[in-house]
LODORO-41993 format. One line per 4 residues: number of its first residue (from 1); their letters; for each residue x, y, z of C-alpha. Coordinates in nm, 2 decimals. Example, Ala and Ser with C-alpha at 12.3 -4.5 7.8 and 13.67 -1.06 7.14 Angstrom:
<recs>
1) AS) 1.23/-0.45/0.78; 1.37/-0.11/0.71
</recs>
This chain:
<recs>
1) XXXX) 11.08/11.01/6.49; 11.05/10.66/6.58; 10.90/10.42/6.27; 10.57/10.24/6.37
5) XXXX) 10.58/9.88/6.43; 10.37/9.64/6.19; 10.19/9.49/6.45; 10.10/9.80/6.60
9) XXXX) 9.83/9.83/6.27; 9.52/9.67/6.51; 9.41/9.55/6.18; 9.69/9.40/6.03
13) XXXX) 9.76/9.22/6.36; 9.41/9.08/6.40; 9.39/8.98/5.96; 9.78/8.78/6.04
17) XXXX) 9.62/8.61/6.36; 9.29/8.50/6.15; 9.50/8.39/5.89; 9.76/8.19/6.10
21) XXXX) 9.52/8.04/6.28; 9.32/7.88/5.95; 9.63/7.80/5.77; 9.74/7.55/6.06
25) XXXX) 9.38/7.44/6.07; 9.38/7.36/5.70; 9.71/7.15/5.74; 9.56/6.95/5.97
29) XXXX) 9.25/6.92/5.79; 9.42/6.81/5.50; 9.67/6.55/5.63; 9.33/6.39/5.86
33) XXXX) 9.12/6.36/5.49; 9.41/6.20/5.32; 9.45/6.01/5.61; 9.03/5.88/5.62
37) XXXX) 9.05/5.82/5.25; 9.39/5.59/5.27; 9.36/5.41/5.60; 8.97/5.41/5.72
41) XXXX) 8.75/5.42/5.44; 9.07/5.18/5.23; 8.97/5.41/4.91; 9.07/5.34/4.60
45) XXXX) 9.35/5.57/4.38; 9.08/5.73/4.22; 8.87/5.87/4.45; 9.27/5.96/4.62
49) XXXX) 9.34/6.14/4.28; 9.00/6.36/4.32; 9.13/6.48/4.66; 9.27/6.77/4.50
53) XXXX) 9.04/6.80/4.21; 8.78/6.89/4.50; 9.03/7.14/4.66; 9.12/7.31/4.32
57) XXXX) 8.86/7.33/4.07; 8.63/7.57/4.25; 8.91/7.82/4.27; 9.01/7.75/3.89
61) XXXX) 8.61/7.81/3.79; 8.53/8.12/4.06; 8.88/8.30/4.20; 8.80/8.56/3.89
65) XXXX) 8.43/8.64/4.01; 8.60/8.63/4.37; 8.84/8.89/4.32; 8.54/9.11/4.12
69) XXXX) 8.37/9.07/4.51; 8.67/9.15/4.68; 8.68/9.47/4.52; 8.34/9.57/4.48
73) XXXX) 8.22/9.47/4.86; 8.35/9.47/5.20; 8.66/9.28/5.23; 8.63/9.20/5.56
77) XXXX) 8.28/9.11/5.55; 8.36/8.84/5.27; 8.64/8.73/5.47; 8.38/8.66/5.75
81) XXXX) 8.10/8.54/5.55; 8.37/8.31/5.41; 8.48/8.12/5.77; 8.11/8.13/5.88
85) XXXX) 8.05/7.90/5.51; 8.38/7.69/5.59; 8.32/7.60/5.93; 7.98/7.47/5.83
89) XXXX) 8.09/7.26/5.58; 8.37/7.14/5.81; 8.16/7.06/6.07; 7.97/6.85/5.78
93) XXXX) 8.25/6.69/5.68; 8.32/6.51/6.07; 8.02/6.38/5.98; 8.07/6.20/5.61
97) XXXX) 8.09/5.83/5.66; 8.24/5.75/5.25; 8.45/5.91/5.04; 8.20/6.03/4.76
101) XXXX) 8.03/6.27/4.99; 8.31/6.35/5.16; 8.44/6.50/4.80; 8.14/6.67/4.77
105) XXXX) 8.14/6.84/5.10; 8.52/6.93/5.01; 8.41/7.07/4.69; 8.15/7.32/4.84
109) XXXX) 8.41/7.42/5.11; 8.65/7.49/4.89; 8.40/7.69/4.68; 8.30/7.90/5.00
113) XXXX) 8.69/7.94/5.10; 8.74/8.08/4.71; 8.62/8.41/4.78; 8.85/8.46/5.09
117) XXXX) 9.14/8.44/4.92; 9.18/8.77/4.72; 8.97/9.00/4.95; 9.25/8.91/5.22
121) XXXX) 9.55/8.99/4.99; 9.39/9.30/4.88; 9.26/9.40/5.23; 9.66/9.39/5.31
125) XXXX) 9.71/9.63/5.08; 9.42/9.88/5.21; 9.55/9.87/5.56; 9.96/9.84/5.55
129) XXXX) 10.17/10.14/5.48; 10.39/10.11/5.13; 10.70/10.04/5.32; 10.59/9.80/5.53
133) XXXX) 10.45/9.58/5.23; 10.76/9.34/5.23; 10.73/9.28/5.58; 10.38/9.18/5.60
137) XXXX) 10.41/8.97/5.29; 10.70/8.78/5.42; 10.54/8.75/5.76; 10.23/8.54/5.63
141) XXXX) 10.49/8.31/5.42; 10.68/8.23/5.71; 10.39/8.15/5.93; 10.29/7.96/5.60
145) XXXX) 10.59/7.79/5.65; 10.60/7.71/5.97; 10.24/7.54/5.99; 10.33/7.34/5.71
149) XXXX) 10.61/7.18/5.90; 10.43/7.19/6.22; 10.10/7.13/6.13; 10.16/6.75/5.98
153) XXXX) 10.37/6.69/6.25; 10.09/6.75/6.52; 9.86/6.59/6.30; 10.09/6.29/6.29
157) XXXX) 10.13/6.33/6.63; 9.73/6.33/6.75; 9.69/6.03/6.55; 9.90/5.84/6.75
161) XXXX) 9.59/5.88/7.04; 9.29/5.96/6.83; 9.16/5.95/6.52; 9.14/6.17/6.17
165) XXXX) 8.80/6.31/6.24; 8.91/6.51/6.60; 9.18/6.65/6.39; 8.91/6.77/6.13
169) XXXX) 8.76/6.94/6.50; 9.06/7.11/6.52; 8.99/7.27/6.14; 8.65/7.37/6.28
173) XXXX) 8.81/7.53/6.56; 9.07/7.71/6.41; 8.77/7.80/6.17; 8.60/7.93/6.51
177) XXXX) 8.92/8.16/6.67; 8.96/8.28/6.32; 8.51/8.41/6.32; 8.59/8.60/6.61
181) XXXX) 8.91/8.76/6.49; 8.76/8.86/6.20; 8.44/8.96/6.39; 8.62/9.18/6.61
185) XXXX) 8.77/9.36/6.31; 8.45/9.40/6.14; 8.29/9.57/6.46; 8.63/9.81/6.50
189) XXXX) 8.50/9.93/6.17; 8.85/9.90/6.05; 8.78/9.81/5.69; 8.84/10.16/5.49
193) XXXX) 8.74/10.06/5.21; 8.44/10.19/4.97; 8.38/9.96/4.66; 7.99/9.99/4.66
197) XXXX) 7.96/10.28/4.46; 8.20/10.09/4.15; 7.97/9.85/4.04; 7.83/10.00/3.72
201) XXXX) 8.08/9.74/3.53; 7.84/9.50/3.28; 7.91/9.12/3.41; 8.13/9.02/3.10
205) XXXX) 8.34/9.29/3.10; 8.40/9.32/3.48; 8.48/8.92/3.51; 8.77/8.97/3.28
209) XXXX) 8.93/9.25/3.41; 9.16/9.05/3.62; 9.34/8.87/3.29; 9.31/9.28/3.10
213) XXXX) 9.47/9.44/3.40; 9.72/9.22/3.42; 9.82/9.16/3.04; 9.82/9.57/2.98
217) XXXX) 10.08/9.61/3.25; 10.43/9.44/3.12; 10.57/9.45/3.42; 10.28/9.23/3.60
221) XXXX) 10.23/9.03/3.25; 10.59/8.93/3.29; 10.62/8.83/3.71; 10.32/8.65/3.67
225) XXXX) 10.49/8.45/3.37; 10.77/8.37/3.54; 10.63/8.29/3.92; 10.41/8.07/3.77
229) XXXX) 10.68/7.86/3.58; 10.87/7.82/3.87; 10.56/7.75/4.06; 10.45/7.46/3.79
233) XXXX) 10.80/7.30/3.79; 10.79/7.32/4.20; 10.42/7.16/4.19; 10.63/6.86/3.93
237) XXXX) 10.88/6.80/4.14; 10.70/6.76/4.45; 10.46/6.54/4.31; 10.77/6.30/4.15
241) XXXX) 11.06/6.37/4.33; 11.02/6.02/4.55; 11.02/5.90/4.22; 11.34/5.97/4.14
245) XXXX) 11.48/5.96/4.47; 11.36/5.63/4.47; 11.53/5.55/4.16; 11.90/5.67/4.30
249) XXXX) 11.92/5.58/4.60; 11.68/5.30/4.66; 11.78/5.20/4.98; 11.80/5.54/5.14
253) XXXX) 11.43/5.63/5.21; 11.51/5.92/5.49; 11.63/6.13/5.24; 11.27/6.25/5.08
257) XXXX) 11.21/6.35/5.41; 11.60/6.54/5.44; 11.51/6.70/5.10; 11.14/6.80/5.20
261) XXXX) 11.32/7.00/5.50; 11.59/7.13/5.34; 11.41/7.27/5.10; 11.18/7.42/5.39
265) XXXX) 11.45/7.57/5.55; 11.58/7.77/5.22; 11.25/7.93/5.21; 11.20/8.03/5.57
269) XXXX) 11.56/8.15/5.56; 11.47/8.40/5.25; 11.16/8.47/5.48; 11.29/8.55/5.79
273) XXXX) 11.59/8.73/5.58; 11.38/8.97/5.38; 11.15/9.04/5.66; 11.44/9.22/5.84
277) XXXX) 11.46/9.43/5.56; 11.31/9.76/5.50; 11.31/9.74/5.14; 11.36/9.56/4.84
281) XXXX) 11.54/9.80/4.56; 11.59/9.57/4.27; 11.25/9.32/4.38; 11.24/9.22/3.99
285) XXXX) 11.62/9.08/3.97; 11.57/8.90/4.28; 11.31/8.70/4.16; 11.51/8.59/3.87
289) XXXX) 11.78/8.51/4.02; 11.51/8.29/4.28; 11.49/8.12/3.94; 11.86/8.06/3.91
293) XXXX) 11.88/7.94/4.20; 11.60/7.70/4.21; 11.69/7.60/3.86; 12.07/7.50/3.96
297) XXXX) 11.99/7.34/4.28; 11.77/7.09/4.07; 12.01/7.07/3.78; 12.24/6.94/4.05
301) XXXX) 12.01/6.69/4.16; 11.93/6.57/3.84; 12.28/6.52/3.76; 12.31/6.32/4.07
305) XXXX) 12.51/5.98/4.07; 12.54/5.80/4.37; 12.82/5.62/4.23; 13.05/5.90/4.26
309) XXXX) 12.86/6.11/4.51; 12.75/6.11/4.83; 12.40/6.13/4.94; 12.45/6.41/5.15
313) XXXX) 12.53/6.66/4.80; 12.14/6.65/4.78; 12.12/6.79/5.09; 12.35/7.08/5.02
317) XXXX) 12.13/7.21/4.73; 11.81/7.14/4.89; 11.82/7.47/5.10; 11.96/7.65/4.82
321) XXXX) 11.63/7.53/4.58; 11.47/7.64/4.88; 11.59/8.00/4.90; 11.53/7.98/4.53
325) XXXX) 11.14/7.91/4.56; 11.12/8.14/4.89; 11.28/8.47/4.65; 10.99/8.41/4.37
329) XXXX) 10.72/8.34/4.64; 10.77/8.64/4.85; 10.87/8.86/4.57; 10.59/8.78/4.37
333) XXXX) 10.34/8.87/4.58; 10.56/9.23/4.71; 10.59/9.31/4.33; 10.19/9.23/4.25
337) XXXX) 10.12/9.42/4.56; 10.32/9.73/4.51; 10.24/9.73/4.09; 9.89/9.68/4.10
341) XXXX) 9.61/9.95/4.13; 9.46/9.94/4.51; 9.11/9.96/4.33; 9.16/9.68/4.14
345) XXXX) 9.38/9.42/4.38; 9.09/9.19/4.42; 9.05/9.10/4.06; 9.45/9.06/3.98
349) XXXX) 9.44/8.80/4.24; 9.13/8.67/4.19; 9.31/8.59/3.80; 9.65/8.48/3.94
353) XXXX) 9.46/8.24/4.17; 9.31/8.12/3.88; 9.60/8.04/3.75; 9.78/7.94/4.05
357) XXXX) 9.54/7.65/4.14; 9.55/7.53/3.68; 9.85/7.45/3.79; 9.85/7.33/4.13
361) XXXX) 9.57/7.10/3.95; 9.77/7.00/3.63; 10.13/7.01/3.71; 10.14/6.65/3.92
365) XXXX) 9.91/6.49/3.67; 10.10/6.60/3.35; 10.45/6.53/3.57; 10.33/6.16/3.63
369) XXXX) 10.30/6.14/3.24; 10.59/6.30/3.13; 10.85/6.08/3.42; 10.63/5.75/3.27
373) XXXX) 10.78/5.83/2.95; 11.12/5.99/2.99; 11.19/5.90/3.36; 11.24/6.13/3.67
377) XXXX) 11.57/6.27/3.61; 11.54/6.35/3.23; 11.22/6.49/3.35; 11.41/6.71/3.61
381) XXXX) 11.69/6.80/3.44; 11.49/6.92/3.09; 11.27/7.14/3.37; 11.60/7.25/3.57
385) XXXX) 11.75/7.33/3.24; 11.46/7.56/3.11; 11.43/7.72/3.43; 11.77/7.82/3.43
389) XXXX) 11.78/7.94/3.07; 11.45/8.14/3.18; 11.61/8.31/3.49; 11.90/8.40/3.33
393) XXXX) 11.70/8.59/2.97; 11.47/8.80/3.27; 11.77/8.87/3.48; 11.93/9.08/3.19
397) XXXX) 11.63/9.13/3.02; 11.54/9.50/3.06; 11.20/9.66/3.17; 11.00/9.85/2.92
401) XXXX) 10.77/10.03/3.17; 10.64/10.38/3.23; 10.61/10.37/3.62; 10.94/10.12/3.64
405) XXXX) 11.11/10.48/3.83; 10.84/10.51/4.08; 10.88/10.14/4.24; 11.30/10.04/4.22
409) XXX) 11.25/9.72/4.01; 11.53/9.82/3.81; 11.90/9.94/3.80
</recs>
């Protein structure tokens, strides 16, 4: 019997080209605000440092309530509602003229664009069969990916013969293609879900069910541990890592730009590896040893000395961080997927989005503090170090878990 294509789920197909179509939207929406705030409105740091305040605080105050939403209502609805909200507040933001109501406008879209998040991840797991969860999650991180790479370059590239507020048209249009995607699969009547009838839960018990769920199941206690102290030293580096690139080889300013890619490569490489795959029998282990991986990579960085090392070592362990950081991405979400209760999806993610964006919040800030203090490559190598140590406890660290036979986490 021949195996059904992913793409031959209607719904799946129409959710990946909704998706695809506002990620690239939001890349170019991003690299046009930074790009008002710097060169035409000549803001200063400040109101550059509240840039992503605006985009992260929303989901750090309402991604818990979201994922209550997501599953008590119809996902696809809220997915809908959601673009209808963005594209109006994208449509105000062409319009702004100075940077304090342009962070306010930001801060209202990003509030509207909370709720989308976990009703899409746990629509995904409605409507994709068990064995094709790998695929599908591996699918959206490579077109991730790919628009992050692409979608600065065409933003660079629309600059050079228009300005920052036609590519914040482009957001509203990409906001647009993905309405009617998401229209079309409201009126299939594709969503098969039912949630209405499970909202008897009192308000303070249902908002932290997300954190409960997740902290009574070790096995989701622990992933969510380790991806996000991977994902916090990631989120450090990135934010410091001209620093110390800066410091080493001062005269070399190409290589941040090597590095970025190499490191982009690694991960689409994992993607596009583990997308071939059928399934994932030890998903656990692999995502430690994403933290080895990652961790070495930057412990050979740190150690780098241009005095007795070419430039081009860098280079060499940039797609190998990369893999590293593609194996704890794509993982993550497979293992929080397959572990967690279909009925309660929504509020899981609507807690590790919480979480997610704490750190995508705090993790630059407290970086710039701590490389102030102790300098960049200290800094990295004390992070590359705990990493490391980290991987290596939950790589032979074993699971302590009743259902650990039913999904092969384990050998």
């Amino acid at each position: 019997m021949k195996k059904e294509k992913l793409f031959a789920n209607s719904s799946y197909k129409r959710l990946f080209i909704s998706s695809t179509a506002a990620s690239f939207g939001d890349l170019f929406d991003m690299f046009a605000v930074i790009t008002l705030f710097t060169y035409v409105w000549h803001a200063n740091s400040l109101w550059i440092t509240l840039i992503p305040v605006a985009y992260a605080l929303p989901s750090i105050l309402l991604s818990q309530a979201a994922g209550n939403l997501a599953d008590r209502y119809d996902k696809v609805q809220l997915m809908f509602l959601s673009e209808l909200i963005r594209l109006l507040f994208t449509s105000l933001l062409f319009f702004t003229t100075e940077p304090l109501l342009a962070l306010g406008v930001l801060t209202l879209r990003s509030m509207s664009s909370v709720m989308k998040v976990p009703a899409q991840l746990a629509y995904v797991r409605e409507v994709v069969k068990e064995e094709q969860l790998l695929q599908a999650s591996t699918l959206q991180n490579i077109m991730f990916q790919i628009a992050k790479v692409v979608g600065p370059f065409l933003g660079a590239a629309a600059l050079t013969f228009t300005t920052p507020k036609a590519c914040i048209l482009v957001n509203a249009a990409a906001c647009i293609i993905s309405i009617g995607v998401l229209f079309s699969l409201k009126k299939a009547g594709k969503n098969i879900q039912g949630q209405a009838a499970r909202s008897s839960h009192q308000p303070k018990e249902t908002y932290s069910n997300g954190w409960k769920i997740v902290f009574q199941h070790s096995i989701l206690l622990r992933v969510v541990m380790l991806f996000h102290l991977s994902y916090f030293v990631v989120m450090l580096v990135d934010a410091q890592i001209s620093i110390f690139l800066r410091d080493v080889l001062p005269h070399h300013p190409e290589m941040l730009g090597w590095l970025l890619s190499g490191i982009g490569l690694g991960a689409l490489a994992t993607g596009v590896y583990l997308n071939r795959k059928k399934q994932v029998h030890h998903p656990f282990r692999l995502l430690s040893l994403g933290l080895l991986l990652f961790g070495g990579s930057l412990f050979f960085i740190s150690c780098f000395n241009p005095a007795v090392m070419s430039r081009y070592f860098i280079l060499i362990a940039a797609p190998i961080g990369g893999a590293g950081v593609g194996l704890n991405l794509l993982l993550f979400n497979y293992i929080v997927q397959k572990y967690s209760d279909k009925k309660h999806l929504g509020k899981v993610y609507g807690f590790i989005n919480t979480l997610t964006s704490a750190v995508l919040l705090t993790a630059p800030l407290l970086g710039g503090m701590v490389v102030k203090l102790a300098g960049a490559q200290t800094t990295f190598l004390t992070a590359a170090i705990i990493v490391v140590v980290v991987g290596f406890v939950s790589m032979v660290m074993p699971l302590r878990d009743k259902r650990e036979g039913n999904v092969q986490i384990d050998a």
